[in-house]
C-alpha positions as CSV (number, residue, x, y, z in Angstrom):
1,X,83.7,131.2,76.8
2,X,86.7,132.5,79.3
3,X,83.7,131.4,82.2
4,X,82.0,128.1,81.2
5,X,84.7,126.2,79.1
6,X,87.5,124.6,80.4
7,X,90.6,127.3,80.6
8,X,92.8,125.8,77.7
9,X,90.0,125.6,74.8
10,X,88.3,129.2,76.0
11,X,92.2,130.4,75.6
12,X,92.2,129.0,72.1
13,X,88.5,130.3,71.3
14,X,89.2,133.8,72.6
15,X,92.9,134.1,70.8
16,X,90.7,132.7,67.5
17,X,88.2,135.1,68.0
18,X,90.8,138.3,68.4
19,X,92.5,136.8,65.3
20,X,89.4,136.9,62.9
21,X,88.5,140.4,64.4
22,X,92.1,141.9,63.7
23,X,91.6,140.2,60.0
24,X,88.3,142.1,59.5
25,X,89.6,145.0,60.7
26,X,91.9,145.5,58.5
27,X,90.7,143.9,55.5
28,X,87.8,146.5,56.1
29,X,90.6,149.5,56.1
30,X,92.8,147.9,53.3
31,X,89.7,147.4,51.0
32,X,86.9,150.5,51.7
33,X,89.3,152.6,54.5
34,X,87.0,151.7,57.0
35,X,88.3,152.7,59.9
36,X,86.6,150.5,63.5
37,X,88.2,150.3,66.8
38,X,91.4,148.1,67.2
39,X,93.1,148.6,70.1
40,X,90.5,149.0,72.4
41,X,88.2,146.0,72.3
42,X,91.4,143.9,71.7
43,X,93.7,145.3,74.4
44,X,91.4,147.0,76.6
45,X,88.6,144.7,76.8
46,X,88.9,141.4,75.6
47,X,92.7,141.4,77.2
48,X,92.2,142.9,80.1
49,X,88.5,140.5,80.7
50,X,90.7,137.6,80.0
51,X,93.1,138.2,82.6
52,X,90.8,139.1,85.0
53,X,88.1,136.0,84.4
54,X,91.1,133.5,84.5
55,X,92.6,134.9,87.5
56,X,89.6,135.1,89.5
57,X,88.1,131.2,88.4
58,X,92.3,129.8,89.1
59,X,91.4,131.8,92.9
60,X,88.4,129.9,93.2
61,X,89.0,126.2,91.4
62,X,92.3,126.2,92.8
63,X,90.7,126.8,96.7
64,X,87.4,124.0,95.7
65,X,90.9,121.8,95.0
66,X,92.5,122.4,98.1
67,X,89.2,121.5,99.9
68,X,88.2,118.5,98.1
69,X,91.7,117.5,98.4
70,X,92.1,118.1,102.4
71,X,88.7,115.6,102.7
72,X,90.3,112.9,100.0
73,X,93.6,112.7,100.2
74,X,94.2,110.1,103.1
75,X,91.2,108.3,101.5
76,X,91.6,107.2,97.9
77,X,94.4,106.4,95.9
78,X,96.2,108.9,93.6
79,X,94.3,107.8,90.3
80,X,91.0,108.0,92.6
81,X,91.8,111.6,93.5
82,X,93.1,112.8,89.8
83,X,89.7,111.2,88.7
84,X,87.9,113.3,91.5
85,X,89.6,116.8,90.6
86,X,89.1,116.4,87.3
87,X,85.3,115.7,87.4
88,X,83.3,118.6,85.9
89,X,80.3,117.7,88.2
90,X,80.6,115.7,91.4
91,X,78.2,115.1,94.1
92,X,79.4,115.3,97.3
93,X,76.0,116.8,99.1
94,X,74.0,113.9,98.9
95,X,73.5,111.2,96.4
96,X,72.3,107.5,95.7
97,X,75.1,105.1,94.5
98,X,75.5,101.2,94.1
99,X,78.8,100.6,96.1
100,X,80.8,97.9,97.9
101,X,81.1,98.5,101.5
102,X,83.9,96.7,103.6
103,X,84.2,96.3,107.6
104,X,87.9,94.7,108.9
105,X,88.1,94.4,112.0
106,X,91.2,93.4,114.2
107,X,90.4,90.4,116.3
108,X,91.8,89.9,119.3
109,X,92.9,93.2,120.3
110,X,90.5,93.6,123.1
111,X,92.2,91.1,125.2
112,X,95.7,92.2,124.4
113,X,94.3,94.9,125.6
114,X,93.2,93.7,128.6
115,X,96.3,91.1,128.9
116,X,98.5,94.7,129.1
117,X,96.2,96.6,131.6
118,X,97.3,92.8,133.9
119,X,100.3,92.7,133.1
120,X,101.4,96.6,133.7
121,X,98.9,96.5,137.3
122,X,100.8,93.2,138.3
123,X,104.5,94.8,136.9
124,X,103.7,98.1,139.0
125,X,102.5,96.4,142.1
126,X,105.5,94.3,141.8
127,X,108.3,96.7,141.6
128,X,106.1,99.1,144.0
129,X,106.9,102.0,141.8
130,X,105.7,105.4,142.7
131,X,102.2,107.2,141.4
132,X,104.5,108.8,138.9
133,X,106.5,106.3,138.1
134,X,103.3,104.3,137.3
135,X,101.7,106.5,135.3
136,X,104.3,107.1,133.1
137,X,104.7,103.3,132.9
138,X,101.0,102.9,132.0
139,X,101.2,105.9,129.1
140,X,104.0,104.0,127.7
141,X,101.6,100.5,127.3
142,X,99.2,103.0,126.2
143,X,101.4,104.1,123.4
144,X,102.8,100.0,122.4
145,X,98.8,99.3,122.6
146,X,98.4,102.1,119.8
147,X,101.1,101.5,117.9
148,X,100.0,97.5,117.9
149,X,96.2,98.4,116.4
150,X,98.1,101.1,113.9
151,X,100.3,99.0,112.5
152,X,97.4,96.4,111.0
153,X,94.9,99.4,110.9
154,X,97.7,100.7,108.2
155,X,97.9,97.3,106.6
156,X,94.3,97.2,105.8
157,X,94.2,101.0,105.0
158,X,97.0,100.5,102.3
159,X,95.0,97.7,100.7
160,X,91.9,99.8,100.5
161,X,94.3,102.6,98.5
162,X,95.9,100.4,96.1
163,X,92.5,98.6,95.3
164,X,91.0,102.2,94.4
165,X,88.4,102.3,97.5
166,X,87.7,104.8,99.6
167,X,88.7,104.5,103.1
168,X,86.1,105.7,105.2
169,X,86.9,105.8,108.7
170,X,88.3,104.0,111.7
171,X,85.9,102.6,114.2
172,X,88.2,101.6,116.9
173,X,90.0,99.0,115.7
174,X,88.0,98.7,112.3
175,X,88.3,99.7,109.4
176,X,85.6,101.2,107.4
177,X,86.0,101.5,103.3
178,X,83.9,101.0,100.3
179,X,84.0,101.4,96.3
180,X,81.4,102.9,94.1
181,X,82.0,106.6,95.5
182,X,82.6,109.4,94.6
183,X,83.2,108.2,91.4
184,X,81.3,105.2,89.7
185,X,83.5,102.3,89.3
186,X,83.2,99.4,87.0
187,X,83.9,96.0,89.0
188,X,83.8,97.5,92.3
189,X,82.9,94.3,94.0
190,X,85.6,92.6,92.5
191,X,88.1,95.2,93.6
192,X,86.7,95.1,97.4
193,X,87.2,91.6,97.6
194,X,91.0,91.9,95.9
195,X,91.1,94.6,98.7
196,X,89.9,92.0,101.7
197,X,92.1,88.9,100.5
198,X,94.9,91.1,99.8
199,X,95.0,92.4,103.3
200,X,94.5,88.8,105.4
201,X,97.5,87.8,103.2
202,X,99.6,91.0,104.9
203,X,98.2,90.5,108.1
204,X,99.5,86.5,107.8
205,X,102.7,87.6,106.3
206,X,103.4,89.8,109.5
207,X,101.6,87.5,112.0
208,X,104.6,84.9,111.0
209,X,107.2,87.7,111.2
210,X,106.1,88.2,114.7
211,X,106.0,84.7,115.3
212,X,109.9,84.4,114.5
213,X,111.0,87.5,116.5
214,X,108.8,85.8,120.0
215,X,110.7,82.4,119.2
216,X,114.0,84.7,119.4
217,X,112.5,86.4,122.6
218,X,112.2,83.2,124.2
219,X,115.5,82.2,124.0
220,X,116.4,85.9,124.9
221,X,114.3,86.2,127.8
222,X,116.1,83.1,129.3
223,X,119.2,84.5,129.5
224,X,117.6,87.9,130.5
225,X,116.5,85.9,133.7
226,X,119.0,84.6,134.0
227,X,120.7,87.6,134.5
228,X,118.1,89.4,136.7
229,X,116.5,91.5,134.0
230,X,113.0,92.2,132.9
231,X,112.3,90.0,130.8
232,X,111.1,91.4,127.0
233,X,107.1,91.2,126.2
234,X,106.1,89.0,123.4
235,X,104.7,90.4,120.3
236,X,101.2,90.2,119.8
237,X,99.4,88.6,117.1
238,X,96.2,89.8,116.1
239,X,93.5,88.6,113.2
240,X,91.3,90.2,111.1
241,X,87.6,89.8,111.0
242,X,86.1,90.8,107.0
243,X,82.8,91.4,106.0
244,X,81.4,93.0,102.4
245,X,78.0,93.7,100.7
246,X,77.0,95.4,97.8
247,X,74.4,97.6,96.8
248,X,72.9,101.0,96.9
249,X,73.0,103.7,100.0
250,X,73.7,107.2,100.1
251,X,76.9,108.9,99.9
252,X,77.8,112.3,100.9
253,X,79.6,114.9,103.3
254,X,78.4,114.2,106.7
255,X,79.1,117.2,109.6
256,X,79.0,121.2,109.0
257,X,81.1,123.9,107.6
258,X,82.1,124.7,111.6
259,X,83.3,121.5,112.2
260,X,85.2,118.9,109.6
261,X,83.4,117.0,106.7
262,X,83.7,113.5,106.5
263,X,82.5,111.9,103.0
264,X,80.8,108.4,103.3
265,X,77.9,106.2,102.8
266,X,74.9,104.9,105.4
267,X,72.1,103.0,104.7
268,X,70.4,99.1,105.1
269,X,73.4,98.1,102.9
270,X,75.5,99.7,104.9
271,X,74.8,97.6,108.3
272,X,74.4,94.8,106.0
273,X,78.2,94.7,105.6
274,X,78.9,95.1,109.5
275,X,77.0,93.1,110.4
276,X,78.9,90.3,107.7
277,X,82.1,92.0,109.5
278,X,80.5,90.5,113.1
279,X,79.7,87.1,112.0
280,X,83.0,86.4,110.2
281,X,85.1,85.5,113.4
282,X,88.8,85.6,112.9
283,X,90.8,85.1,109.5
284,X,87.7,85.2,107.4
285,X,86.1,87.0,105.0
286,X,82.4,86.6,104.2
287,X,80.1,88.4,101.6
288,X,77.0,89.0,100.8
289,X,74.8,87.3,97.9
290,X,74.9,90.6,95.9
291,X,78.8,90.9,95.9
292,X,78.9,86.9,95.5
293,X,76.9,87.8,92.0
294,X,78.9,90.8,91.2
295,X,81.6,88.1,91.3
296,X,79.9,86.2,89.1
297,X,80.0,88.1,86.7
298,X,83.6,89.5,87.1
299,X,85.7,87.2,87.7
300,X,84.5,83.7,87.8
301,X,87.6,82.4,89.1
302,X,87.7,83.7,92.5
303,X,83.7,83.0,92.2
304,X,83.9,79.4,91.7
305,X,86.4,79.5,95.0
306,X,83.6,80.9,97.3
307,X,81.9,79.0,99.8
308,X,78.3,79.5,100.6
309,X,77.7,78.7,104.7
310,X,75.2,75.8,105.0
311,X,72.5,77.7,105.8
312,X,71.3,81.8,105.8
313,X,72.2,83.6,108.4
314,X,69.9,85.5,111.0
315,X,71.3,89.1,111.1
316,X,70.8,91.5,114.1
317,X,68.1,94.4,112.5
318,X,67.2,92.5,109.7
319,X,64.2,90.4,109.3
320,X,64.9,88.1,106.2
321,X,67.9,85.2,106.8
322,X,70.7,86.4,104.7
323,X,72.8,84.1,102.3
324,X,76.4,84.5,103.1
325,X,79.7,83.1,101.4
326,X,83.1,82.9,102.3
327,X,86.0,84.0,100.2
328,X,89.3,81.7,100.7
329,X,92.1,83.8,101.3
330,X,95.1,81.7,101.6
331,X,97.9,81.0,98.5
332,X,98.1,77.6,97.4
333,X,101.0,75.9,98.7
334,X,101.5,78.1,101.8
335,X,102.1,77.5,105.3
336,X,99.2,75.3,106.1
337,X,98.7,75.9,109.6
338,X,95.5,77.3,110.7
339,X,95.8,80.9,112.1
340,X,93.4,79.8,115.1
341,X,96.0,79.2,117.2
342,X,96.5,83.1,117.7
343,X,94.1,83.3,120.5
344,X,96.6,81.4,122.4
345,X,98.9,84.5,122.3
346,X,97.2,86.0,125.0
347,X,98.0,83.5,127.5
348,X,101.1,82.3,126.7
349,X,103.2,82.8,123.8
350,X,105.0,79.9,123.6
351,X,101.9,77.6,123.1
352,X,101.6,79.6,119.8
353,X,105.2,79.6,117.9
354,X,105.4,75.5,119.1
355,X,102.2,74.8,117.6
356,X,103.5,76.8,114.2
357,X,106.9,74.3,114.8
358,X,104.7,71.7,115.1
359,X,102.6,72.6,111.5
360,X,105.1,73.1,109.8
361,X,107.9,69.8,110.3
């Protein structure tokens, strides 16, 4: 009982069981002065059994706790986590589910990347600053350039939590996360999606807070050169590419006891969702025809907003032409300038807060 059953009802079973045993006993001495053993099996063995059963499965659970919780814990949600401690059997060796995979990639970021390696090489060679000098100057791009692809890596990581998914890895500058796993999941798809238009929203939100702070670097900057100093860089504005699909791959711990687990999924539905994440461009979020059905049947109001593309898309590694919708992200009544204009940050950041003047009068 103390082993197999969970610790509070084998505490109540054994404490029930020492009760009727003391009862016996002494009903057995009151009635026919039969004298059996009473300290022994209740002190000696069935205390002493107790303590040491409890103490060794609290050593053991609690260290499985610790581990499951060091692979988790930056991956789910709280509720996610609660719901995978408290599972009295869990796969994580190996094991077929139906999930929801998302891909989110940031757009744009390799030529800000690019636009910073020019503008740092042209800054250097400008001020002819020393191999030191220059090196320090380039590990200090390095660490704006990280901080940049963090800040809407975290965005879309914070969705994934509060939506209940799982958040996989990142890939660079994506963002891998799915539902279904470790845990089954009722609506899954319909969470994902929540997940995918709640980010874009986030993403738009801070793209026009960045947009405000460059229109207030303009105007600073002019005095700046005015006065001789360097002027201050514009903040870049970056999109995200989304793509989702739905159905069954294989879900696990991936790596070896010598080096660190990492739990996630692989399989055709899998690339299926990447390659979604490829063809979606920037601002968009496209699904598959499972996940569009899932919807369906979930929540036909965000259903009836999708829009399937004109025709099924050829998909790199898959045979068949895949039909693909596209989810609509934006509130009604919002800022109705398209977030296109973006790529013009890269080359000149006034171009991109006169067109948002322009949208918006």
């Amino acid at each position: 009982m103390i082993w197999n059953l969970p610790v509070r009802l084998g505490t109540g079973l054994v404490l029930l069981f020492d009760a009727m045993y003391v009862g016996l006993a002494s009903t057995l001495y009151i009635q026919n002065r039969y004298w059996v053993p009473f300290v022994l099996p209740l002190f000696g063995t069935s205390a002493l059994t107790y303590v040491l059963l409890v103490a060794w499965r609290v050593l053991f659970e609690q260290a499985e706790q610790r581990r499951v919780k060091s692979v988790f814990s930056r991956m789910v949600s709280p509720n996610v986590m609660h719901e995978v401690l408290q599972a009295e059997t869990l796969a994580l060796g190996g094991a077929r589910r139906e999930v929801t995979v998302l891909f989110a990639d940031v757009r744009g970021f390799t030529e800000f990347t690019d636009k910073s390696q020019d503008k740092a090489e042209a800054y250097i060679a400008a001020n002819k600053l020393s191999p030191e000098s220059a090196e320090a100057y380039f590990d200090e791009q390095a660490r704006e350039t990280l901080n940049t692809v963090n800040t809407y890596l975290a965005l879309v990581a914070d969705q994934v939590k509060k939506h209940d998914g799982t958040l996989d890895k990142y890939i660079g500058d994506c963002v891998m996360a799915f539902w279904g796993a470790p845990t089954v999941m009722e609506k899954q798809a319909l969470c994902c999606v929540r997940a995918a238009i709640d980010a874009q929203r986030t993403v738009f939100d801070l793209n026009k807070r960045r947009v405000e702070e460059n229109q207030k670097r303009e105007l600073e900057n002019m005095a700046r050169a005015s006065a001789g100093l360097t002027p201050k860089p514009m903040m870049p504005i970056l999109l995200l590419g989304t793509g989702i699909n739905t159905g069954l791959a294989t879900a696990g711990l991936m790596g070896s006891e010598q080096h660190q687990f990492n739990y996630t999924v692989f399989g055709r539905e899998v690339n299926l969702a990447s390659r979604l994440e490829s063809l979606s461009g920037r601002g968009r979020i496209l699904i598959s025809e499972a996940t569009y059905k899932c919807l369906l049947r979930d929540d036909k109001e965000i259903a009836a907003t999708c829009v399937a593309l004109p025709d099924p898309q050829k998909l790199k590694g898959f045979g068949a032409a895949v039909k693909v919708y596209e989810v609509p992200w934006r509130i009604p009544g919002s800022d109705p300038f398209d977030e296109e204009f973006a790529t013009r940050i890269f080359g000149d950041a006034t171009q991109s807060t006169n067109f948002i003047k322009r949208e918006n009068l």
